[in-house]
C-alpha positions in Angstrom: -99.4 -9.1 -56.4 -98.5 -11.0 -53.2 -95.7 -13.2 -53.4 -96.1 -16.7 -52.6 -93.8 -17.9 -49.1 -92.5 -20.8 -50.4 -91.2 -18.9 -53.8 -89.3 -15.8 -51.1 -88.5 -18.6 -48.9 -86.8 -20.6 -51.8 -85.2 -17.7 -53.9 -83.4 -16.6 -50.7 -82.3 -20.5 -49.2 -81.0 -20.5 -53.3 -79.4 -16.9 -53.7 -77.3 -17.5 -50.0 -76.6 -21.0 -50.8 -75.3 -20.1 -54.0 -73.4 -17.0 -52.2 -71.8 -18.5 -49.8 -70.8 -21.6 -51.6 -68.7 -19.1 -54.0 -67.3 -17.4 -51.3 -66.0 -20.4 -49.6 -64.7 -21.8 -53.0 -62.7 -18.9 -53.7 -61.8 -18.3 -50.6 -60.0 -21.7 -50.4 -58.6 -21.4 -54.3 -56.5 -18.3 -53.1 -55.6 -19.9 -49.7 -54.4 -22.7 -51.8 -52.4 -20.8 -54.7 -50.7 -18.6 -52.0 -49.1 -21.2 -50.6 -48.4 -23.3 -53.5 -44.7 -22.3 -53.8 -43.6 -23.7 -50.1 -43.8 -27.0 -48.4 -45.4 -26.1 -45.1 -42.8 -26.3 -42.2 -44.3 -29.4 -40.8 -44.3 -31.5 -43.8 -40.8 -30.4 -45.7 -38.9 -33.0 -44.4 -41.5 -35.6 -46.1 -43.0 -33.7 -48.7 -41.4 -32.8 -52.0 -42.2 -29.5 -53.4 -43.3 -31.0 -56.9 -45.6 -33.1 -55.3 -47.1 -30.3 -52.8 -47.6 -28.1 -55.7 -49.3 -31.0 -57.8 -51.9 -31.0 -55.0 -52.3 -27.1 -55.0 -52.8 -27.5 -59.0 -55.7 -30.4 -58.9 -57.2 -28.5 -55.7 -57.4 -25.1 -58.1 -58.9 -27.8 -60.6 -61.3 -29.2 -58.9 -62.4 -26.1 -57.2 -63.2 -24.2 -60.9 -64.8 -27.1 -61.9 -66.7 -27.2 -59.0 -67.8 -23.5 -59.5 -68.8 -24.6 -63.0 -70.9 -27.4 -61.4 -72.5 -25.2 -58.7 -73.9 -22.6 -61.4 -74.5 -25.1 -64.2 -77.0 -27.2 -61.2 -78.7 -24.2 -60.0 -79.8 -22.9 -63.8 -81.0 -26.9 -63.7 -82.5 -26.5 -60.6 -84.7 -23.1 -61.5 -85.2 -24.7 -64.8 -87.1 -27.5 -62.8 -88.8 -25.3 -60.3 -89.9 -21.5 -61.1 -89.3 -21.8 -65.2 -91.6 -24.5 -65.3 -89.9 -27.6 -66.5 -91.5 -30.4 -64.2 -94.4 -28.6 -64.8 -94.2 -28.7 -68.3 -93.4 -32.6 -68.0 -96.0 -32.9 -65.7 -98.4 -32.0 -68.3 -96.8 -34.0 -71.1 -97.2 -37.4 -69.2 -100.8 -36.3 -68.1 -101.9 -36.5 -71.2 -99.8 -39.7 -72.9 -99.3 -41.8 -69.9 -101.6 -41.6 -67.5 -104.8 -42.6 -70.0 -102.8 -45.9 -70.5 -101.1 -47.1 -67.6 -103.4 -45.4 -64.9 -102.3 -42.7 -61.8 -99.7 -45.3 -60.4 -98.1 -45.8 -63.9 -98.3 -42.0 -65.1 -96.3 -41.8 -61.2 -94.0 -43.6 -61.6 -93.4 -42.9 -65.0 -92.6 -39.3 -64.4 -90.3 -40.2 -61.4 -88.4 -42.3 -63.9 -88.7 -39.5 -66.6 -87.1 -37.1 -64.1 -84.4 -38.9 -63.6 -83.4 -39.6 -67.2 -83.3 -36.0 -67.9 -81.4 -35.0 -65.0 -78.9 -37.9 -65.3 -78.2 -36.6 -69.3 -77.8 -33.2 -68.5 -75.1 -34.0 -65.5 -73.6 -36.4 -68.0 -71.3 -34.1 -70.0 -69.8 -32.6 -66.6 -69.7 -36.2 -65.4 -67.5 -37.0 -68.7 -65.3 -34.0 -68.5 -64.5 -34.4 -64.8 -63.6 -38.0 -65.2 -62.1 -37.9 -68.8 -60.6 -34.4 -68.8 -59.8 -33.5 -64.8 -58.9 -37.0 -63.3 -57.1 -37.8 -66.3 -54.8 -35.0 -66.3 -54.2 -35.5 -62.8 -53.1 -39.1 -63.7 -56.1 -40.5 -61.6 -58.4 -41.8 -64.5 -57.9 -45.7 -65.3 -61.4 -45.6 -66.7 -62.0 -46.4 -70.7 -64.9 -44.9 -72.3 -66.6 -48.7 -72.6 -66.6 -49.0 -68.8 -68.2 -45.8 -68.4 -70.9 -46.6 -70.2 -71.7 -49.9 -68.7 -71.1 -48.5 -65.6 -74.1 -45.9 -66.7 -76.4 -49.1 -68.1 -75.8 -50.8 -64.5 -76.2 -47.8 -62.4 -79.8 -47.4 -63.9 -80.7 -50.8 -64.0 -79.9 -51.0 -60.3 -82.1 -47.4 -59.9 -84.6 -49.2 -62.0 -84.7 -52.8 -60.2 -84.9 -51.3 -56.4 -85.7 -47.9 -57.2 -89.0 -48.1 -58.7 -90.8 -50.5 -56.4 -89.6 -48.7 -53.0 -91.0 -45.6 -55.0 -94.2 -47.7 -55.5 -94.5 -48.7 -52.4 -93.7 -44.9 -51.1 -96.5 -43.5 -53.4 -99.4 -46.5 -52.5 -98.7 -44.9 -48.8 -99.0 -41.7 -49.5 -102.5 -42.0 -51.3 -103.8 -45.0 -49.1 -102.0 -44.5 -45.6 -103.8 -40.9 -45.0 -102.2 -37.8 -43.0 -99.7 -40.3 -41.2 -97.8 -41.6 -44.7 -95.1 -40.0 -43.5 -94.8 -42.0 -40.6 -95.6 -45.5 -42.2 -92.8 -44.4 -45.4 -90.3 -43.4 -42.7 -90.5 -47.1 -41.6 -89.9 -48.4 -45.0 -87.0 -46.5 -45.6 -85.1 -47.2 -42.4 -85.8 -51.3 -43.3 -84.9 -50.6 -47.4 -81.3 -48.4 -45.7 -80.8 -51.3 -43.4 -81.5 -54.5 -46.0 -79.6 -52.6 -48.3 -76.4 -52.5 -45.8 -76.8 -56.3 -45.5 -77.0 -57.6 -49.7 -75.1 -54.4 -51.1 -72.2 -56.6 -50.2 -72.8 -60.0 -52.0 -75.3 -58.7 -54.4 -74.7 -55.6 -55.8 -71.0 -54.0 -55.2 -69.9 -57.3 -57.6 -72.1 -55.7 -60.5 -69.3 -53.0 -60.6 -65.9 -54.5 -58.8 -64.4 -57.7 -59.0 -63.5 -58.7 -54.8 -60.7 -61.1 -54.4 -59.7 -62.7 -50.8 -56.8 -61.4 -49.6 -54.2 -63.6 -50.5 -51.2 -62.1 -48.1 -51.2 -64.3 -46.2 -48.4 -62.6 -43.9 -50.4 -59.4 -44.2 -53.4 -61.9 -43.6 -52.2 -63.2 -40.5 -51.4 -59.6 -39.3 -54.9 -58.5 -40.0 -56.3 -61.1 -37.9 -54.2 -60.7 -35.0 -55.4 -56.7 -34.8 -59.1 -57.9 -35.5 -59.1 -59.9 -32.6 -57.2 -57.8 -30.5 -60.0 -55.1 -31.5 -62.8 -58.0 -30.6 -64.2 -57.3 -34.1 -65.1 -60.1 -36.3 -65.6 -59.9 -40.6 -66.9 -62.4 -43.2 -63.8 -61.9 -44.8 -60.8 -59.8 -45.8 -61.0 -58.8 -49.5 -59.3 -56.6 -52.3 -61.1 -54.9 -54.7 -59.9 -54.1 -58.1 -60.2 -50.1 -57.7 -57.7 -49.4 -60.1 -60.1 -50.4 -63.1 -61.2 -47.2 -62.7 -59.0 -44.8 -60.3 -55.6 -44.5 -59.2 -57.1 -43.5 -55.6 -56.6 -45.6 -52.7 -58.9 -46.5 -49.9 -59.9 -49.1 -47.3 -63.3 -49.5 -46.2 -66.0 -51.7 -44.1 -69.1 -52.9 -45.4 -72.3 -54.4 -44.6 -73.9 -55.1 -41.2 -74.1 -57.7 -38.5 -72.6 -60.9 -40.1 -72.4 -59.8 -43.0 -69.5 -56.9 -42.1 -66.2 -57.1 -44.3 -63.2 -55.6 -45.0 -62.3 -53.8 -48.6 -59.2 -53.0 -49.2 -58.7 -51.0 -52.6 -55.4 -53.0 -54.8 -53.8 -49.8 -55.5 -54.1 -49.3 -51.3 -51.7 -52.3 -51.1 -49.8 -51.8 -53.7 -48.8 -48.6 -52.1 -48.6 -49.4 -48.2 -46.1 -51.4 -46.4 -47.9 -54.1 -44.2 -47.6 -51.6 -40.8 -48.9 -48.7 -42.8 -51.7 -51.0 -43.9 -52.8 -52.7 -40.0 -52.8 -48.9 -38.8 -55.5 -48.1 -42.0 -57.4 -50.8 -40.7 -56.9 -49.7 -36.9 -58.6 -46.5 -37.8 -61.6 -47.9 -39.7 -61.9 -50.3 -36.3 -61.8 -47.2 -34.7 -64.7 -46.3 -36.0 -66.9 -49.5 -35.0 -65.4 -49.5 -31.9 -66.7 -45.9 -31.1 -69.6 -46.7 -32.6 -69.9 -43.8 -35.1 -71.2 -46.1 -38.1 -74.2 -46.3 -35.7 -74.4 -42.9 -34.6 -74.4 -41.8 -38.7 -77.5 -44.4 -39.4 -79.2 -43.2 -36.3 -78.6 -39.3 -37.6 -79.7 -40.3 -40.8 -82.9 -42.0 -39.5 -83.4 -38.8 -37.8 -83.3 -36.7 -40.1 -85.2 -38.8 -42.9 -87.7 -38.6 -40.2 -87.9 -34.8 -39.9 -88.0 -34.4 -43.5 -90.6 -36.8 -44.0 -92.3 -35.4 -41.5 -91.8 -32.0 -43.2 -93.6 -33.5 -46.4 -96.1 -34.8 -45.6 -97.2 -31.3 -43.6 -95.9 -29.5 -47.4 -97.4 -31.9 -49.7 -101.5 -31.4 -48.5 -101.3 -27.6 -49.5 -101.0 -26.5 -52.5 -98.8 -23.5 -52.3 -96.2 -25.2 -52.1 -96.5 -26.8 -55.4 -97.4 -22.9 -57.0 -94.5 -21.3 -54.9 -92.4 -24.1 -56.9 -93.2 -23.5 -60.4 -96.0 -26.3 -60.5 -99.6 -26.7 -61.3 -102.0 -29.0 -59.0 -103.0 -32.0 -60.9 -107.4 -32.4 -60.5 -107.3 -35.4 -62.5 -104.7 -37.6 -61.2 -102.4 -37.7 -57.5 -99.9 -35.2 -56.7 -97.5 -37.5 -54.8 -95.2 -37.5 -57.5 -95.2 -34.0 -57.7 -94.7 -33.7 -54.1 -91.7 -35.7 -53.8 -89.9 -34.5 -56.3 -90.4 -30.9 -56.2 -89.5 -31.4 -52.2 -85.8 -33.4 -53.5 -85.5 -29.9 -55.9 -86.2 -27.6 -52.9 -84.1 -29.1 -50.1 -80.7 -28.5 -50.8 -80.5 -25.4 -50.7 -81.7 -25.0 -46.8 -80.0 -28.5 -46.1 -76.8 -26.6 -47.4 -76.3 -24.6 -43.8 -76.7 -28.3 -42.1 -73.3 -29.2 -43.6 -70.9 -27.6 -41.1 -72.7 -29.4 -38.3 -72.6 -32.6 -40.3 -69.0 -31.8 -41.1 -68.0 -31.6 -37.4 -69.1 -34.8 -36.5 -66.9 -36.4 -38.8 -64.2 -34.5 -38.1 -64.7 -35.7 -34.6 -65.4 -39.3 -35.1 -61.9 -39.7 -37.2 -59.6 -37.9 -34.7 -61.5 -40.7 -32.7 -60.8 -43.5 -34.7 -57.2 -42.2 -35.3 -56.2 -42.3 -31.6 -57.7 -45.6 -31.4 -55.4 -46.5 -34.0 -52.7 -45.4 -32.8 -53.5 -46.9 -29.1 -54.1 -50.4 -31.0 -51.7 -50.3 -34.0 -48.4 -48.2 -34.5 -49.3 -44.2 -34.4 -46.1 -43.8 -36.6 -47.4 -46.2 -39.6 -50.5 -44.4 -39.6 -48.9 -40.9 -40.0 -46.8 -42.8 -42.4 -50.1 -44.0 -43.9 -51.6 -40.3 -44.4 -49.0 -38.7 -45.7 -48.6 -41.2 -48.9 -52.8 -41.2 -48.9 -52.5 -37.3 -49.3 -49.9 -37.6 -51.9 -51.1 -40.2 -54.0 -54.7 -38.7 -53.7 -53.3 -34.8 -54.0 -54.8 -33.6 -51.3 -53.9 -30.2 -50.5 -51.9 -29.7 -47.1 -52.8 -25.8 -47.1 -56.9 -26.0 -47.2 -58.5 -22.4 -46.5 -59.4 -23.0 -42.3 -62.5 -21.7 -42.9 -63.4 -23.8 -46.0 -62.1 -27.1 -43.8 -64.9 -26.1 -41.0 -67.6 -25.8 -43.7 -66.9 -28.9 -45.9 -64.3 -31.1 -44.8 -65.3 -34.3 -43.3 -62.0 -35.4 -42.8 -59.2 -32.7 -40.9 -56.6 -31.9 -42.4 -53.0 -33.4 -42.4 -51.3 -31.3 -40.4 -54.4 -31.4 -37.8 -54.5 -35.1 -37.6 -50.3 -35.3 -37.4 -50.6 -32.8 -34.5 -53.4 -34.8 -32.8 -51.4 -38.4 -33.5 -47.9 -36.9 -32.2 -48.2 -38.0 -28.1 -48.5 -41.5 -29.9 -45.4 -40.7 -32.4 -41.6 -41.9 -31.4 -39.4 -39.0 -30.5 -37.9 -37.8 -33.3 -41.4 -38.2 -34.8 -43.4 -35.9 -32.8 -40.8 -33.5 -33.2 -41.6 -33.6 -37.1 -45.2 -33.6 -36.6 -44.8 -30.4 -34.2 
């Protein structure tokens, strides 16, 4: 019996996907335990050995878990496609749901089905990782009542914007003809860019409570950089991350008028004022390069391409049979087609990564020389090493691992690249 394409095509983008994502994983856990035992050269003047080898330890963590992840996803993910689950549930809501609510209704109803069942079977690796991992690590500030409600307001947010952009997606695709692609591709660059605009106000407060920034020395100091940058924000704000994490992180949000600047409490609490103007230096940095423009146009682009890609896949029907699924005769295949194309791409959009990767790598040794040109290069070393520590980031990532996945470099990459900015006896650390 001949094979169906899209079934060889899809079993081989899975098998190497799945292949080289171990390979890397291990690669980097052995990289990592090998040099747990020694501060690297360039940091043991600033980097105690317990805390170097706490970071090796949650590193090897994370990376079993993530193993466990990786092989408990794609049993998930052939459980959807070539063993017939969506098919199966497919079938199921055929014949309940769409007799009473219509083709729309039976639509959306098993988009919203799908994602039920796939947010309860990630849920007990989602409890372990932040209840079992992060907490050993001393990360976890979440109780188990938060993480619930932040569950009940994650899918009521899903539900309240989800399901009518998916409404609107699916009256395209059956009333727009062969160009739906075109017309959705429109919609979802205006939903990415409204989004940008009332996450902000509307939504991030669901989750977070943001406070103005109530420094006012480090307020003043803020200022001056902003205008000396040319940049101007709605306001300057802390946000109570530790409710939830003991990571740190600063962060611009929003678009046009509506930009402003995040810091995270346990940030502050950690950072002297310097440190913290040469964070915010960096994340100018990126403005002022553009690069938050440069992602949104690449993600445009490539919502395009795979829309694009659909809408050619989703008027044959091998590609629904290649994928475990039966052609609905009664009732629209829409659904169908755009969830078994969200099943199928990861796996090929795996080998995009590096690429992806190297961008960003890119865009922050950017925005880190524009920090140090506008801010003090010294305060944002300063900055990264306590970042790494308090976050346990591993100073002794596997090279090839970094190239693959990292989005940030690493330390010692990002010291060496900061040191013509560095005072004297500085650079000569970060050599």
């Amino acid at each position: 019996m001949e094979l169906n394409p899209i079934t060889i095509a899809f079993v081989a983008a899975l098998l190497l996907s799945l292949a080289t994502r171990y390979w890397l994983a291990t690669r980097q856990m052995r990289h990592v335990a090998a040099h747990r035992d020694r501060v690297p050269a360039a940091f043991a003047g600033t980097v105690l050995l317990a805390a170097h080898q706490r970071a090796a330890d949650y590193t090897l963590a994370k990376g079993r878990f993530g193993l466990l992840s990786t092989a408990f996803g794609s049993v998930v993910l052939v459980g959807w496609t070539l063993l017939g689950g969506l098919d199966a549930l497919n079938q199921a809501l055929l014949a309940t749901v769409q007799p009473r609510l219509g083709p729309m209704g039976y639509q959306l109803a098993l988009l919203a089905a799908f994602a039920v069942i796939g947010a309860l079977l990630e849920l007990p690796l989602e409890w372990w990782h932040t209840f079992r991992l992060e907490q050993r690590f001393g990360f976890n500030r979440m109780t188990p009542k938060l993480f619930v409600a932040d569950l009940v307001k994650n899918a009521a947010v899903a539900a309240l914007i989800g399901l009518p952009l998916a409404a609107l997606v699916l009256w395209l695709m059956g009333r727009a003809g062969a160009g739906w692609w075109l017309w959705a591709w429109g919609v979802w660059m205006g939903f990415n860019l409204l989004l940008l605009v009332i996450y902000p106000t509307l939504i991030a407060p669901w989750f977070n409570k943001f406070e103005p920034l109530a420094d006012e020395t480090l307020k003043s100091r803020v200022q001056a950089l902003m205008q000396r940058c040319g940049f101007a924000a709605k306001g300057l704000f802390v946000m109570d991350g530790s409710r939830r994490s003991a990571h740190a992180n600063a962060y611009f949000t929003g678009l046009g008028a509506a930009k402003r600047v995040v810091f995270f409490d346990t940030l502050l609490a950690r950072l002297t004022p310097g440190e913290v103007e040469a964070v915010l230096a960096h994340e100018l940095g990126h403005y002022r390069h553009r690069h938050v423009h440069k992602r949104i146009a690449g993600l445009f682009a490539l919502s395009g391409a795979a829309l694009a890609l659909l809408g050619w896949l989703s008027a044959r029907p091998p590609f629904y049979e290649g994928l475990g699924v039966s052609l609905n005769l009664a009732a629209p295949n829409d659904a169908l087609a755009l969830l078994l194309f969200m099943l199928a791409l990861p796996p090929f959009g795996f080998f995009v990564a590096p690429l992806m990767a190297h961008f960003s790598r890119r865009h922050e040794f950017e925005a880190d020389a524009y920090a140090g040109a506008k801010a003090s290069g010294a305060d944002l070393a300063s900055a990264l090493l306590k970042l790494h520590e308090d976050n346990a980031t591993t100073l002794t990532p596997d090279p090839v691992y970094v190239r693959f996945y990292y989005s940030h470099p690493p330390a010692a990459e990002r010291l060496a690249a900061l040191a013509p900015a560095l005072p004297a006896a500085a650079r000569a650390a970060a050599a």
